[in-house]
Steps between C-alpha positions, in 0.01 A plus 500: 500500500210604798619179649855634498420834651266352809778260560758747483304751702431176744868498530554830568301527759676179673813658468399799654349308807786305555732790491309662725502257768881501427524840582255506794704214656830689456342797663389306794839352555713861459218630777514215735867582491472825531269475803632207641886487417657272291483175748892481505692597709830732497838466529466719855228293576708194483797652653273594818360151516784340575707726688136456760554129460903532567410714816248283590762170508763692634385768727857577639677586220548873408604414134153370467350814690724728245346251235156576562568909560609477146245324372240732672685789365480371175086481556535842628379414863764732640318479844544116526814510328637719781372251747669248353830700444470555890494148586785413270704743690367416887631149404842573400574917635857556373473375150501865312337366157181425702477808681584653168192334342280639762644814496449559123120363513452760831640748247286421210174542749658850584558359852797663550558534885374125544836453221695735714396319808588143306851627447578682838407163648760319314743744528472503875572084503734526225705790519747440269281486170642821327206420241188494787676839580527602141122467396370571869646822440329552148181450625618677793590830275165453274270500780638819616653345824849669487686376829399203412606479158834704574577248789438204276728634230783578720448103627554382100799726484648398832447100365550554129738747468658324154143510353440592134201713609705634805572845370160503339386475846766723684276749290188418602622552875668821392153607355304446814 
């Protein structure tokens, strides 16, 4: 029976090693992870990675300039996103969608007269984009810039008169 017992008690104590040095090595792996990330990387990360190596093979494209805005966005680097939103729209100046990308990242960084400048840009080379005149005078009217934002709307109206938000914006002039 004492044979028992001091084997037992031998056993125990094994046990109890062993499970510590399970625990300790969890512990060590949850804090090296904690301190020094998981070693993976993200689905931004990815993204990021190879809108740099799209831009990098074809540097004249603006759909891969657009590409990599998003993907900066999406690491929220709104500064280089911006930069890249820029280039996308120096290399093609009348598509709307691109300026509209910058516009809305300018917006997000509460730059709101480098948006306002973005638009009145556009506008000026492409007068005819009720829409540009539409959300230039928005921004226009929230920045507290009420010529410009009263001109802008009257543009819309003038080029979209059949628009669904037409009267909505007949109002907004009316309230200026």
């Amino acid at each position: 029976m004492l044979l028992d017992q001091k084997r037992t008690k031998r056993m125990v104590q094994i046990v109890a090693i062993l499970t510590s040095l399970a625990f300790g090595g969890v512990i060590l792996v949850v804090m090296g992870l904690i301190f020094f990330g998981g070693g993976g990387q993200t689905q931004a990360d990815v993204l990021l990675a190879e809108a740099r190596e799209r831009v990098e093979q074809e540097p004249r494209s603006a759909d891969a300039w657009e590409q990599l805005a998003s993907a900066f966005a999406g690491t929220e680097e709104f500064d280089q996103a911006i930069e890249a939103a820029e280039r996308s729209v120096e290399l093609e100046p009348d598509n709307f969608r691109r300026l509209q990308t910058l516009v809305s990242l300018q917006v997000r960084q509460n730059d709101t007269e480098g948006a306002i400048a973005a638009l009145q840009g556009f506008t000026t080379r492409n007068s005819d984009n009720g829409e540009a005149f539409l959300q230039l005078g928005q921004l226009a009217e929230e920045a507290g810039r009420t010529p410009l934002a009263r001109l802008s709307y009257q543009a819309f109206l003038r080029l979209e008169p059949d628009d669904p938000n037409a009267d909505f914006i007949q109002q907004r002039l009316d309230d200026l």
